[in-house]
N, C-alpha and C positions, 0 to 999 in steps of 0.2 A: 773409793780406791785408796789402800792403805799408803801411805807415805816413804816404804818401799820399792814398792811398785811404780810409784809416781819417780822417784828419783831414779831406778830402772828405765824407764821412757824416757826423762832427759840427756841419760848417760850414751841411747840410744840415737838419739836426736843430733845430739854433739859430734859423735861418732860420723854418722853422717854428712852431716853439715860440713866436718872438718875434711874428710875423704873429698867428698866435693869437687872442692878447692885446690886441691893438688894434681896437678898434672901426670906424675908417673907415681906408681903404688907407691905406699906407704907404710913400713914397717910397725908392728905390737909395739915398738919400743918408743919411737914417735911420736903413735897416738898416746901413749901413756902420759909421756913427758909434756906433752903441748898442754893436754888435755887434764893434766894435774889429774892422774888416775894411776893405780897400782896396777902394775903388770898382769896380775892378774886377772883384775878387773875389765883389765882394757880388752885380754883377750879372751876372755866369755863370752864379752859382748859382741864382739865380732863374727866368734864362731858361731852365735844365736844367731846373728843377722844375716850371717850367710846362710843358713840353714834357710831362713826364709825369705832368701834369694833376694836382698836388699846389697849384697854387698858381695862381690868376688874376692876371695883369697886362696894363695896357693903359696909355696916353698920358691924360696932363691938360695940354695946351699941349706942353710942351717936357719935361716930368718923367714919367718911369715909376713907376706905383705898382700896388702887392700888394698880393693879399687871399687868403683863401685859398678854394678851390675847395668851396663848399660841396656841391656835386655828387658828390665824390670822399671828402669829409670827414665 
């Protein structure tokens, strides 16, 4: 496993782990800043993991926010 990839799965992990722990969804911008990750970054990862239903997100106005997929979880 190349060391992209590797650090792809932790970014994913983190993601996670951090969703978790919060009570009501959580804003791209949040996970960014807690998570020491570029906005971009943050929401890739997100929209990859919802994709494969590790993690719920939907629109509040103009902000994307996660939760995690209790469904899956």
């Amino acid at each position: 496993m190349n060391s992209t990839k590797k650090r792809g799965i932790n970014i994913d992990v983190k993601i996670i782990d951090f969703i978790k722990k919060q009570i009501h969804p959580i804003s791209t911008r949040e996970i960014a800043i807690t998570l020491n990750l570029s906005w971009h970054t943050a929401i890739n990862h997100c929209l990859r993991l919802q994709l494969s239903k590790k993690i719920e997100g939907y629109k509040i106005g103009n902000i994307n926010v996660w939760s995690l997929n209790h469904e899956k979880n």
